[in-house]
C-alpha atoms as one frame of an Amber mdcrd trajectory, in Angstrom:
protein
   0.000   0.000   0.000   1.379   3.673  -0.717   1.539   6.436   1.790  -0.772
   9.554   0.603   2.405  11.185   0.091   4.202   8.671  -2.289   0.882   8.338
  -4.465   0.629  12.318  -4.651   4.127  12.387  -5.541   3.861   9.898  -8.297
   0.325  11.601  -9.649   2.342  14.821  -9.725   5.508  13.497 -11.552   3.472
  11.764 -14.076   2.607  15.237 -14.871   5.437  17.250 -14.716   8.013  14.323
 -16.663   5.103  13.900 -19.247   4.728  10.186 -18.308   1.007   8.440 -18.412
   2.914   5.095 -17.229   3.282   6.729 -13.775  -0.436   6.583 -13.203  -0.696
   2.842 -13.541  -1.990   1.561 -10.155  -2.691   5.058  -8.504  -6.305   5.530
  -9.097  -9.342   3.770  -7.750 -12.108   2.342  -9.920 -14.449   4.667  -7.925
 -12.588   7.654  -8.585 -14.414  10.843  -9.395 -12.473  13.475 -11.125 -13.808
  17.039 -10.948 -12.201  19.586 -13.585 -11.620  23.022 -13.973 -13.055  22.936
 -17.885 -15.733  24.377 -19.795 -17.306  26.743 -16.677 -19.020  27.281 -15.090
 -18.981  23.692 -13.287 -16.223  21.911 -14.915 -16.684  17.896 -15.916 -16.923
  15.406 -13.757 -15.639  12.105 -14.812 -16.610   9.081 -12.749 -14.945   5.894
 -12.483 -11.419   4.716 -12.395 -10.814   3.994 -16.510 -12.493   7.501 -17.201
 -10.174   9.546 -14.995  -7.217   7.509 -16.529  -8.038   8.168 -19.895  -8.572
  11.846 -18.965  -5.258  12.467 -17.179  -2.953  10.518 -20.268  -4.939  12.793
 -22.554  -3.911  15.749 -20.293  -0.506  14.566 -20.023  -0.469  13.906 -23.801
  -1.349  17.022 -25.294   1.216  19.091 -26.950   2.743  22.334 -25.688   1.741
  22.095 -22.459   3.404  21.625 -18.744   2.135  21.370 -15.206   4.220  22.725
 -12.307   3.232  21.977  -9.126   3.735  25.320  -6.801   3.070  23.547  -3.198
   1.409  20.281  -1.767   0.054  19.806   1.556  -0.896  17.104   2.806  -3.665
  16.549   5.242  -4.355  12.579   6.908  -6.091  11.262   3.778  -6.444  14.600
   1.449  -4.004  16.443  -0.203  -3.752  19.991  -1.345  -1.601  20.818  -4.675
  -1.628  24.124  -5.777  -0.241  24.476  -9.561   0.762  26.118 -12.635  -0.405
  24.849 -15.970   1.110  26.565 -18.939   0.263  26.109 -22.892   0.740  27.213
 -26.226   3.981  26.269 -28.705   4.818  29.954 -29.178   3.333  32.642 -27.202
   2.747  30.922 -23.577  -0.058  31.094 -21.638  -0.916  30.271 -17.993  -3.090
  29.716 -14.956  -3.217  28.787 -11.358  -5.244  26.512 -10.004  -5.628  23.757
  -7.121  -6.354  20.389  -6.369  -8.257  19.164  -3.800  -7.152  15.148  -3.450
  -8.545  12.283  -1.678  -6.368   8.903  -1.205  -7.755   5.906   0.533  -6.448
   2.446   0.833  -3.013   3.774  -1.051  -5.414   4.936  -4.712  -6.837   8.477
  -5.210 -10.220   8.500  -5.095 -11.032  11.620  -5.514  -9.847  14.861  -7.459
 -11.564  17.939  -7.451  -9.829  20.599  -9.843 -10.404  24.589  -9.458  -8.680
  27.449 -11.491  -7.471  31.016 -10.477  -8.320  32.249 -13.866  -9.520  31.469
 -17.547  -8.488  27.947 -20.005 -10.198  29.562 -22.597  -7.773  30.537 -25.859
C-alpha cells in the first residue's frame, strides 16, 4: 500500500516528466475526477478507466506543462496548488488547485479549481 504522500508524488511526476505510465496503479475504480473545464462547473468524470483516460490525454497534449507550486498534505487529502502553462509559441498560464482524496493507497477523488480562464 502507498503512503498519501508517495501516491501524490507519483500523480504529480506523471505530470510534470510527461509520463502516463506513472499513473498505472494510482487511481481507484471509484474515482471521481472534478475539472476546472468548460465553466461554469467543470466535468466530472466518474470511475477509475475515465479519470485515466482523462489524465494521459492531459498529459499527452502538446505544448503544455504542469508545475506543481506547493502540496500539503492533510491525513487522507491532499492539497496541490499548480501552474499549468500552454501554447507552442506565445505561452499562456493559470493557477489553479487540487483538492485530493487517497484511501487504501489509490486516489479517489480529485476535485480541480482554477485562479483564472483555459479559454484561448
Amino acid at each position: 500500500m502507498n503512503s498519501i504522500t508517495k501516491v501524490i508524488e507519483l500523480f504529480n511526476s506523471a505530470f510534470v516528466q510527461k509520463d502516463a505510465s506513472l499513473l498505472s496503479n494510482l487511481i481507484a475504480e471509484n474515482c471521481v475526477m472534478e475539472g476546472a473545464f468548460p465553466p461554469p462547473d467543470g466535468l466530472r468524470v466518474v470511475g477509475g478507466k475515465a479519470c485515466r483516460e482523462f489524465w494521459e490525454a492531459l498529459i499527452n497534449t502538446p505544448d503544455t506543462q504542469f508545475s506543481p507550486e506547493t502540496v500539503t498534505i492533510l491525513d487522507n487529502r491532499a492539497i496541490i496548488q499548480w501552474r499549468f502553462e500552454w501554447g507552442a509559441t506565445e505561452k499562456r498560464y493559470v493557477r489553479g488547485v487540487n483538492l485530493m482524496a487517497v484511501n487504501e493507497g489509490v486516489i479517489t477523488e480529485a476535485l480541480g479549481y482554477v485562479n483564472g480562464s483555459l479559454a484561448e
